[in-house]
PDB file as gemmi writes it, atoms N, CA and C in Angstrom:
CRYST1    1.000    1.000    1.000  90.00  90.00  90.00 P 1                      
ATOM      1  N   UNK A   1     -23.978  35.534  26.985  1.00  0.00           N  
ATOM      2  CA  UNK A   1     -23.230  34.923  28.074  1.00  0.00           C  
ATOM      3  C   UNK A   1     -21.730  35.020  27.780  1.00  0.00           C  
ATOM      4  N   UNK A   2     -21.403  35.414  28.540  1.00  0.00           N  
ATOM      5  CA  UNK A   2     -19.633  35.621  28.544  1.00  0.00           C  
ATOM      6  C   UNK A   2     -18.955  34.147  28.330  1.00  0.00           C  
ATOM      7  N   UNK A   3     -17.899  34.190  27.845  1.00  0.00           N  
ATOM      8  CA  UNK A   3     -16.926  32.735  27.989  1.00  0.00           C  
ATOM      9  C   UNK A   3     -16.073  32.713  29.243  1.00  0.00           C  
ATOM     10  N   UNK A   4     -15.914  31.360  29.270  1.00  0.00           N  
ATOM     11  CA  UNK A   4     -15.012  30.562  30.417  1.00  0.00           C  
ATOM     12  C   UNK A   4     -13.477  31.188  30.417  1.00  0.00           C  
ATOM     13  N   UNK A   5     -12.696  31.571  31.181  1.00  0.00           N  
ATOM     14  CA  UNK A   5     -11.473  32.161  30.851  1.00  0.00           C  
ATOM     15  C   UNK A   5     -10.553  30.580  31.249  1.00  0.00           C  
ATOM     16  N   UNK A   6     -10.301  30.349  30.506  1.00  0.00           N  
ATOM     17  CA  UNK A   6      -9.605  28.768  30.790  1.00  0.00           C  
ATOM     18  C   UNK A   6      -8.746  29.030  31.424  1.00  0.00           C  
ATOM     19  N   UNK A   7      -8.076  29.700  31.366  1.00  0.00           N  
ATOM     20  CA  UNK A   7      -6.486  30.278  32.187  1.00  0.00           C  
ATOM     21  C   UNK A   7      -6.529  30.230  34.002  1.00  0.00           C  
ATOM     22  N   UNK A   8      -7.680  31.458  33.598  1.00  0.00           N  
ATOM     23  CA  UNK A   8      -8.029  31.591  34.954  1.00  0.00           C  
ATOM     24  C   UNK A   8      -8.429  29.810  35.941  1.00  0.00           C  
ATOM     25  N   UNK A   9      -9.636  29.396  35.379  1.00  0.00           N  
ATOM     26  CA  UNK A   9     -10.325  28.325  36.158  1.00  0.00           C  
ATOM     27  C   UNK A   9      -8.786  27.135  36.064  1.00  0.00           C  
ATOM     28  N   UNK A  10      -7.833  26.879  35.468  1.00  0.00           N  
ATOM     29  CA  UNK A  10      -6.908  26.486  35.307  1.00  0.00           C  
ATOM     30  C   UNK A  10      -6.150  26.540  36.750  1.00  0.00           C  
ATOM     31  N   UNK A  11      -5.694  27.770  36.370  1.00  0.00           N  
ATOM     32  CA  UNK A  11      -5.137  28.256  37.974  1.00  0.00           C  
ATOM     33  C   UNK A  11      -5.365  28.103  39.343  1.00  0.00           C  
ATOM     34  N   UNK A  12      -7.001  28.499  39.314  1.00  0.00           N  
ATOM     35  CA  UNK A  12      -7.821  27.602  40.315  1.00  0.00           C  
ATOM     36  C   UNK A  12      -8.079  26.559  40.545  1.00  0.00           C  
ATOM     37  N   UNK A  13      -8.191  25.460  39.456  1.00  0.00           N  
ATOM     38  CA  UNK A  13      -8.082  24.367  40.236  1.00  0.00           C  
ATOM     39  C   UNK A  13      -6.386  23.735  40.390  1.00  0.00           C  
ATOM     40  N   UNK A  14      -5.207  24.204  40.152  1.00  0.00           N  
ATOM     41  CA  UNK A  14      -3.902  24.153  40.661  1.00  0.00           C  
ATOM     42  C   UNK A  14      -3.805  24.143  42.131  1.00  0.00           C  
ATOM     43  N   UNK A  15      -4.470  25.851  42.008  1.00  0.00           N  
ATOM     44  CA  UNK A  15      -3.950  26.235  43.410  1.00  0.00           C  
ATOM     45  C   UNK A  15      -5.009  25.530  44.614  1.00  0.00           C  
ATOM     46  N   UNK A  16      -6.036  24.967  43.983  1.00  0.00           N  
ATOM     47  CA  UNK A  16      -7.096  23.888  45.066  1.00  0.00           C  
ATOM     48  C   UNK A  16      -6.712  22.699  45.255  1.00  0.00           C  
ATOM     49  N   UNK A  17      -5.619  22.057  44.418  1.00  0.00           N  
ATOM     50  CA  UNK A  17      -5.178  20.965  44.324  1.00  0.00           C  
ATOM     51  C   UNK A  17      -3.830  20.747  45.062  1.00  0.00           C  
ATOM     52  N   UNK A  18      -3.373  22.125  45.037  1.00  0.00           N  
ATOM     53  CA  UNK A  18      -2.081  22.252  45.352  1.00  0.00           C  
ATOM     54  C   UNK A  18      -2.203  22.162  47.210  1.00  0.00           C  
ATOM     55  N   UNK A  19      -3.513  22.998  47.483  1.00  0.00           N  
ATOM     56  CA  UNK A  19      -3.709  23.168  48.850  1.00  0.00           C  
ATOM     57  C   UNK A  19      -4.478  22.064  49.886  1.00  0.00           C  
ATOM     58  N   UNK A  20      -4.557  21.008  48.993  1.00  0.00           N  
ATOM     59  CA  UNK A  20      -5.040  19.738  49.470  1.00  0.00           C  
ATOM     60  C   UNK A  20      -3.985  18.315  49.062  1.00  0.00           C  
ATOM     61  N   UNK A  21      -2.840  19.081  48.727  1.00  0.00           N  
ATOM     62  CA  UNK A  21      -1.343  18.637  48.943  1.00  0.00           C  
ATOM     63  C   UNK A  21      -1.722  17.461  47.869  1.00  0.00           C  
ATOM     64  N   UNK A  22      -2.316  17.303  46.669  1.00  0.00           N  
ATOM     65  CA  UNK A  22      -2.735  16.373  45.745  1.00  0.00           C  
ATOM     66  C   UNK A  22      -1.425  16.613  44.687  1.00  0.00           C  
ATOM     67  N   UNK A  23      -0.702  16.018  44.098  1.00  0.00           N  
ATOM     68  CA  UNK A  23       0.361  16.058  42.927  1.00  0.00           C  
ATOM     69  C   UNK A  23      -0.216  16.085  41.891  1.00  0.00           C  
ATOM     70  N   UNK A  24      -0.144  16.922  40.810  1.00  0.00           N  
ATOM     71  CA  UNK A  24      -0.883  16.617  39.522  1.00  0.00           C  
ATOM     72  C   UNK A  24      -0.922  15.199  38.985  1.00  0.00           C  
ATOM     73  N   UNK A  25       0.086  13.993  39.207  1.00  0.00           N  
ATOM     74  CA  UNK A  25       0.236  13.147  38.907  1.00  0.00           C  
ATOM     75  C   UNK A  25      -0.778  12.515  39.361  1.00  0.00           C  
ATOM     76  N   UNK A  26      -1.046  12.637  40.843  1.00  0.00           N  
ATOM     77  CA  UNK A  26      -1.833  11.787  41.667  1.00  0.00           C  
ATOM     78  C   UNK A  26      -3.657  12.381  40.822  1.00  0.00           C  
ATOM     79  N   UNK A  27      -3.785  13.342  40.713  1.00  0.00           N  
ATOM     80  CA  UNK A  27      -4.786  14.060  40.302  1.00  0.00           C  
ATOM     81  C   UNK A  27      -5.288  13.326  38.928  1.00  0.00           C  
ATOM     82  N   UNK A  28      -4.331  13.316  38.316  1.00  0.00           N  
ATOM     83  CA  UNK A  28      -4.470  12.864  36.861  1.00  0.00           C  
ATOM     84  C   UNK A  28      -5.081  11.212  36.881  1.00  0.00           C  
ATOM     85  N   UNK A  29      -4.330  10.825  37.559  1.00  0.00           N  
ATOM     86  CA  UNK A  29      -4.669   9.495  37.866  1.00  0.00           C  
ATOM     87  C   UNK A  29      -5.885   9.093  38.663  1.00  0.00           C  
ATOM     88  N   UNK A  30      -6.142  10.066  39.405  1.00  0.00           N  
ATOM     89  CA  UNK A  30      -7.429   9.694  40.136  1.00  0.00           C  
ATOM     90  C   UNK A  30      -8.589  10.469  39.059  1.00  0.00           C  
ATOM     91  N   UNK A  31      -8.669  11.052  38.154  1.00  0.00           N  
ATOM     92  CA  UNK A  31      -9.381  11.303  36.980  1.00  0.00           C  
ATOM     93  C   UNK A  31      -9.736  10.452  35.855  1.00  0.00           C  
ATOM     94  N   UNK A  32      -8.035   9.445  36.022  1.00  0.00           N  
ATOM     95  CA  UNK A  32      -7.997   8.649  34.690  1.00  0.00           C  
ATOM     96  C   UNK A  32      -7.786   9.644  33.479  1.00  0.00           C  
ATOM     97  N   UNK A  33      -7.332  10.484  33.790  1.00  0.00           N  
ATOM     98  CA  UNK A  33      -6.234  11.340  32.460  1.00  0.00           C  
ATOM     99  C   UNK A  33      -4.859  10.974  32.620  1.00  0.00           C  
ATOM    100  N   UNK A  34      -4.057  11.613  31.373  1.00  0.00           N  
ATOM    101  CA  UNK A  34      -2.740  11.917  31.370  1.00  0.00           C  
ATOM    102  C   UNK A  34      -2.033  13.003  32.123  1.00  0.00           C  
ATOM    103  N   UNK A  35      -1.013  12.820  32.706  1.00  0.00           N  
ATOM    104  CA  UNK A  35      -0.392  13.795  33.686  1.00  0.00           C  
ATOM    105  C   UNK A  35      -0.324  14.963  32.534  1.00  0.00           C  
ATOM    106  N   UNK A  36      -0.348  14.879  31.383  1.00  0.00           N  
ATOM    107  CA  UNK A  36       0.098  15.512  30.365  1.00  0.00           C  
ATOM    108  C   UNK A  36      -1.636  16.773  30.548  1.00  0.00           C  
ATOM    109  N   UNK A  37      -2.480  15.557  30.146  1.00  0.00           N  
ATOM    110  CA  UNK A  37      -3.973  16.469  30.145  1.00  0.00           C  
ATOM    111  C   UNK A  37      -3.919  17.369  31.104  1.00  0.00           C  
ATOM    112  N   UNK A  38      -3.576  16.860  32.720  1.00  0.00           N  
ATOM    113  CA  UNK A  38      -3.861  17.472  33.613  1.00  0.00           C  
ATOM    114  C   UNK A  38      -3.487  18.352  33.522  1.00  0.00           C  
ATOM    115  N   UNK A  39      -2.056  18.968  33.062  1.00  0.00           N  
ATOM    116  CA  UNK A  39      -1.124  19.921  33.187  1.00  0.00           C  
ATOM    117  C   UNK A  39      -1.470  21.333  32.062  1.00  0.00           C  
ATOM    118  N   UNK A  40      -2.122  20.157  30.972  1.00  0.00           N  
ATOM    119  CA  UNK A  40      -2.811  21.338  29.925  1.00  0.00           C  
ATOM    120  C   UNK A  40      -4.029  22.282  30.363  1.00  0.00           C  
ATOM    121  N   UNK A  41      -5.029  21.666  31.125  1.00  0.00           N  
ATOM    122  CA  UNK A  41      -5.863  22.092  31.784  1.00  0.00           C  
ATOM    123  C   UNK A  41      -5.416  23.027  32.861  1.00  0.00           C  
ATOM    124  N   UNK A  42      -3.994  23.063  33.545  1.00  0.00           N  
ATOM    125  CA  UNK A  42      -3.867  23.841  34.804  1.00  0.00           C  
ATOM    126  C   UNK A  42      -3.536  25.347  33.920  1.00  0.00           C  
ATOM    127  N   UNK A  43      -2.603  24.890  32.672  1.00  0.00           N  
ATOM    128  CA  UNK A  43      -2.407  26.661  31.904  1.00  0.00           C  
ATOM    129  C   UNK A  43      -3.428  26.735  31.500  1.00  0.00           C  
ATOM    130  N   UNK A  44      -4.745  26.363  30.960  1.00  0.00           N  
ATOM    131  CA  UNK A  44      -5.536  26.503  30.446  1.00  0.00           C  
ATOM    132  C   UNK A  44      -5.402  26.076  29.095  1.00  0.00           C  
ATOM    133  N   UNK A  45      -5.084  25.505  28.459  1.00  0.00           N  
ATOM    134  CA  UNK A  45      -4.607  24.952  27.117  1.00  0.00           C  
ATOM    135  C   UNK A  45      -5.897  24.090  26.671  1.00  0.00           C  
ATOM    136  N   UNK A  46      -6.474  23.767  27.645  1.00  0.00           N  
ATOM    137  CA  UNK A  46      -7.423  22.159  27.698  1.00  0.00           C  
ATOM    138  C   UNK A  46      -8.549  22.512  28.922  1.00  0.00           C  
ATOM    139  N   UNK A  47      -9.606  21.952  28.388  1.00  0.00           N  
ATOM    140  CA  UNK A  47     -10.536  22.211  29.074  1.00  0.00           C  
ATOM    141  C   UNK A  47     -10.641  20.585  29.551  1.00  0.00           C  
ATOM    142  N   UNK A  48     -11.286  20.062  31.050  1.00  0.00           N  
ATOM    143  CA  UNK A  48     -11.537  18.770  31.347  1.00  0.00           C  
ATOM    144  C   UNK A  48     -13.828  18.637  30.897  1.00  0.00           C  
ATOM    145  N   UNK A  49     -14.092  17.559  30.755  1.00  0.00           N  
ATOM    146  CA  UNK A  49     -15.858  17.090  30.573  1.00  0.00           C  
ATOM    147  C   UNK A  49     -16.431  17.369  31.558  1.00  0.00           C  
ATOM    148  N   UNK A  50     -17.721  17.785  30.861  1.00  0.00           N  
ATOM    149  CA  UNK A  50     -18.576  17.922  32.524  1.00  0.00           C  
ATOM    150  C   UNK A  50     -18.439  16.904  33.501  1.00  0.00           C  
ATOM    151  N   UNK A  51     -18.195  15.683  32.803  1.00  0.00           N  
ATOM    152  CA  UNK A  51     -17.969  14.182  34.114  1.00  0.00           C  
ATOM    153  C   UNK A  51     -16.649  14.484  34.618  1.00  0.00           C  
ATOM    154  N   UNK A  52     -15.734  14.952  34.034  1.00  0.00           N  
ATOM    155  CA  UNK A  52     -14.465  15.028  35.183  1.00  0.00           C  
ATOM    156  C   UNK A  52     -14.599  16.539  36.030  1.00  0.00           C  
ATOM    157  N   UNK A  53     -15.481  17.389  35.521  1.00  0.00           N  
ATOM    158  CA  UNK A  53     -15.315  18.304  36.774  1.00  0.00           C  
ATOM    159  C   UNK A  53     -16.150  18.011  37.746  1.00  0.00           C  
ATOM    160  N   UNK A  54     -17.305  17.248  37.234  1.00  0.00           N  
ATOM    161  CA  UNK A  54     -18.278  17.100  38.890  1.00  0.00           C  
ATOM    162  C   UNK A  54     -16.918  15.903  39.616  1.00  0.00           C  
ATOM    163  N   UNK A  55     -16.157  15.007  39.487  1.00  0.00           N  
ATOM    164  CA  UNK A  55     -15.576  14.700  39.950  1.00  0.00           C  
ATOM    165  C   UNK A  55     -14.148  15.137  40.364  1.00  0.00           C  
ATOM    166  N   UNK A  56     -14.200  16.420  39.572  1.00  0.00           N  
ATOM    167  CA  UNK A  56     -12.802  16.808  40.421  1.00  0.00           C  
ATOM    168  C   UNK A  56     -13.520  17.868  41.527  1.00  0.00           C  
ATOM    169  N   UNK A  57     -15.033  18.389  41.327  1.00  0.00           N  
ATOM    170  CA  UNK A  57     -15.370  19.185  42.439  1.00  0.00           C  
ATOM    171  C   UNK A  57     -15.876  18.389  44.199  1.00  0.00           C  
ATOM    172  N   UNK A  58     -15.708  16.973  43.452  1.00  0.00           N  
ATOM    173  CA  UNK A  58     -15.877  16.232  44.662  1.00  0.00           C  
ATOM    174  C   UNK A  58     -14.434  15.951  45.417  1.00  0.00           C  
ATOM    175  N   UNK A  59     -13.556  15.781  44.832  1.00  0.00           N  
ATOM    176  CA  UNK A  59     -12.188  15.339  45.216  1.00  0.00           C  
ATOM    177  C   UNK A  59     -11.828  16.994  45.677  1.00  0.00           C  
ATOM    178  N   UNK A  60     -11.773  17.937  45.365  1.00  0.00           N  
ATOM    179  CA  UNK A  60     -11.707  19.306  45.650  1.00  0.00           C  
ATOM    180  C   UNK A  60     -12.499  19.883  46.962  1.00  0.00           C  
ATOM    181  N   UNK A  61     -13.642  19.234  47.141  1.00  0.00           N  
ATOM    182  CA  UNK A  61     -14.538  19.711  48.091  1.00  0.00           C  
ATOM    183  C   UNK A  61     -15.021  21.001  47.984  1.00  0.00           C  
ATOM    184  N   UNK A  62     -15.449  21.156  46.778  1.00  0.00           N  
ATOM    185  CA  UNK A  62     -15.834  22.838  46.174  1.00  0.00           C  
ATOM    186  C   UNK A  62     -17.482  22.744  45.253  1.00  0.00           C  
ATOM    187  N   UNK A  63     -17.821  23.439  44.809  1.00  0.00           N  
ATOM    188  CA  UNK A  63     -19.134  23.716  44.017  1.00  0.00           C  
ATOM    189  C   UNK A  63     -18.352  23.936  42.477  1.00  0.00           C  
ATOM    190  N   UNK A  64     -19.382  23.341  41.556  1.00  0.00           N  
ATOM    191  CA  UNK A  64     -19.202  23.835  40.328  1.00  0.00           C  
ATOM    192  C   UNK A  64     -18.671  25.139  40.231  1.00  0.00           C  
ATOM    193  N   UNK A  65     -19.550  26.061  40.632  1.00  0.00           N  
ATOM    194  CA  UNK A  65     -19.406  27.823  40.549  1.00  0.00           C  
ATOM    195  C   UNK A  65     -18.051  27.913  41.280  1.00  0.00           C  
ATOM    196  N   UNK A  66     -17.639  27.499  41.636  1.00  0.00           N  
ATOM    197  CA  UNK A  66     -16.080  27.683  42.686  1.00  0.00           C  
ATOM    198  C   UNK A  66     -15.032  27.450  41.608  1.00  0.00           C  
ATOM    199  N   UNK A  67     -15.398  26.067  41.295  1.00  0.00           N  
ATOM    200  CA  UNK A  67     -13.785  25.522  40.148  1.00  0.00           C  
ATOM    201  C   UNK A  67     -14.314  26.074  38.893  1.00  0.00           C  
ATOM    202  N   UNK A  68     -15.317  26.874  38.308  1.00  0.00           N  
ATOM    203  CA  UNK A  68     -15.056  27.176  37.086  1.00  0.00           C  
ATOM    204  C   UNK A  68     -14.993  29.129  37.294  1.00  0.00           C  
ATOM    205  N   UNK A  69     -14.936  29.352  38.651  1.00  0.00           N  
ATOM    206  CA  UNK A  69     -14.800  30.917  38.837  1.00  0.00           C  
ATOM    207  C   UNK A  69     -16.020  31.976  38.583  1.00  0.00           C  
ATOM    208  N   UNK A  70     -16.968  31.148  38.803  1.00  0.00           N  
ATOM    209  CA  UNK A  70     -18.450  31.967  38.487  1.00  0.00           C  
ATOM    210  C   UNK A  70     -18.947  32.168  39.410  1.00  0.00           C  
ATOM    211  N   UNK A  71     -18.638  32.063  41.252  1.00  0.00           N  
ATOM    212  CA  UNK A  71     -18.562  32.738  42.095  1.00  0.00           C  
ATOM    213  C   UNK A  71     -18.675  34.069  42.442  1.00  0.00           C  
ATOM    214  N   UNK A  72     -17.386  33.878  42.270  1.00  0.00           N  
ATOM    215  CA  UNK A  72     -17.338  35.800  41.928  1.00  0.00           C  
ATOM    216  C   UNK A  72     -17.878  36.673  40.949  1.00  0.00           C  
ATOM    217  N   UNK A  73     -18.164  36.058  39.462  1.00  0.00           N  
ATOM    218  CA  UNK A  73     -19.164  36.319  38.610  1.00  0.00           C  
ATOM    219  C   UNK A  73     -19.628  36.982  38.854  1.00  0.00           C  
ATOM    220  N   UNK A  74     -21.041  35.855  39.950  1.00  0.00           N  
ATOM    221  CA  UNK A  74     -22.329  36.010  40.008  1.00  0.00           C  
ATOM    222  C   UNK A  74     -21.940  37.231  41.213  1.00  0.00           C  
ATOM    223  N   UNK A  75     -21.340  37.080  42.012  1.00  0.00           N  
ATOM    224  CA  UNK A  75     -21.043  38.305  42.813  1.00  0.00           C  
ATOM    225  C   UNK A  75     -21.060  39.705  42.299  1.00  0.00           C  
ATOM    226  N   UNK A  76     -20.190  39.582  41.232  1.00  0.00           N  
ATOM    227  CA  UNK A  76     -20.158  40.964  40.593  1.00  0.00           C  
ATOM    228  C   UNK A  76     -21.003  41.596  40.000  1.00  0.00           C  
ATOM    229  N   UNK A  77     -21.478  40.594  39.017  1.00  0.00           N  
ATOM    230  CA  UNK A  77     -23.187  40.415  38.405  1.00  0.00           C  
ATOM    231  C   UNK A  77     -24.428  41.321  39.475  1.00  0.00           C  
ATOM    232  N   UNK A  78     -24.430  40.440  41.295  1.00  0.00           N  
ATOM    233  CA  UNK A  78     -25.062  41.202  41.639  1.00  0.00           C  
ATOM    234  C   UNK A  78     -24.806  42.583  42.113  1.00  0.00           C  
ATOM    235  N   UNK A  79     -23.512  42.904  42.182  1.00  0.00           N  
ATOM    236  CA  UNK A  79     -23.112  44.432  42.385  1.00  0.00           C  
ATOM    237  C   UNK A  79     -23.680  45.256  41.552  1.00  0.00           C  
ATOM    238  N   UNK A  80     -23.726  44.569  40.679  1.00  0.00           N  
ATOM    239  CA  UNK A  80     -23.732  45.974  39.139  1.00  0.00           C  
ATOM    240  C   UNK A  80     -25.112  45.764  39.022  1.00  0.00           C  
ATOM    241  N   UNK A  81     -25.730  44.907  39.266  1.00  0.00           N  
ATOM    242  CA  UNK A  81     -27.592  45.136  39.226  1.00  0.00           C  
ATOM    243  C   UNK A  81     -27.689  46.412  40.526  1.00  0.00           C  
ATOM    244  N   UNK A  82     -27.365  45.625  42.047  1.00  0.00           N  
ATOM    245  CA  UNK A  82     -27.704  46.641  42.446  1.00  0.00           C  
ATOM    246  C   UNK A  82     -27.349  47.911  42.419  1.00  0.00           C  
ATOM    247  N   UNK A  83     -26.123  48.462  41.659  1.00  0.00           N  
ATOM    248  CA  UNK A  83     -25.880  49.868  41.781  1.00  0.00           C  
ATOM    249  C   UNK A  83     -26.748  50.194  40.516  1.00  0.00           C  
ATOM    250  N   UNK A  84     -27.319  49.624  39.381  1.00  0.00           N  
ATOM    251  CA  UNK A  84     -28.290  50.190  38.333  1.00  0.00           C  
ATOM    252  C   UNK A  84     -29.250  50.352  39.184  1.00  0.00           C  
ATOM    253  N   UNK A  85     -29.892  49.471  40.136  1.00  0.00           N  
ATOM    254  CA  UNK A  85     -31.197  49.592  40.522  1.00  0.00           C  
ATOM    255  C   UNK A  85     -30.979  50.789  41.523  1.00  0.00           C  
ATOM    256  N   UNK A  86     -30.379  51.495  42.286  1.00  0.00           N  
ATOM    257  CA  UNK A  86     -29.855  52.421  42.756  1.00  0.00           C  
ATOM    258  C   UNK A  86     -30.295  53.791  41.801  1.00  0.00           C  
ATOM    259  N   UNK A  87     -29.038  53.770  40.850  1.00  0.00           N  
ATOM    260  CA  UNK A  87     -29.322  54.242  40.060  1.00  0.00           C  
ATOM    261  C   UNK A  87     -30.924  54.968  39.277  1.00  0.00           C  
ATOM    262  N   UNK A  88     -31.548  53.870  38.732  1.00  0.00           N  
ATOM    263  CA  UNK A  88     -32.933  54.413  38.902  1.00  0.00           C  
ATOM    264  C   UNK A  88     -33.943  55.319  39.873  1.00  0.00           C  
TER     265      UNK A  88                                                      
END                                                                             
């Protein structure tokens, strides 16, 4: 299994937070982290617990697979099966 690119899922939940006009401050606080945590987590520095992402995917209005970028993953995942199975 591949690893989490922290950077990336970082970014994503910025730019989901950013587009539901939430302030990292406000974010942090509605988590019960430090504006500090929050901010480590947006470069990717810091990863947040499985209990704060099911709750930031509720405050987000997104799926697990969305805020940690395994969406597209699994998307790609199924591309490349079906062009092997092709293939055969």
């Amino acid at each position: 299994m591949e690893t989490l690119d922290r950077k990336k899922i970082g970014m994503n939940i910025k730019v989901r937070r950013m587009q539901k006009l939430i302030s990292q401050t406000a974010m942090a606080e509605k988590l019960g982290i430090s504006q500090t945590h929050m901010s480590n987590v947006e470069v990717g520095r810091a990863m947040l617990s499985l209990e704060l992402l099911l709750q930031l995917k509720s405050i987000l209005g997104c799926t697990i697979d969305e805020l940690l970028c395994l969406e597209e993953e699994n998307t790609a995942r199924k591309k490349r099966v079906k062009v092997i199975r092709y293939l055969d």
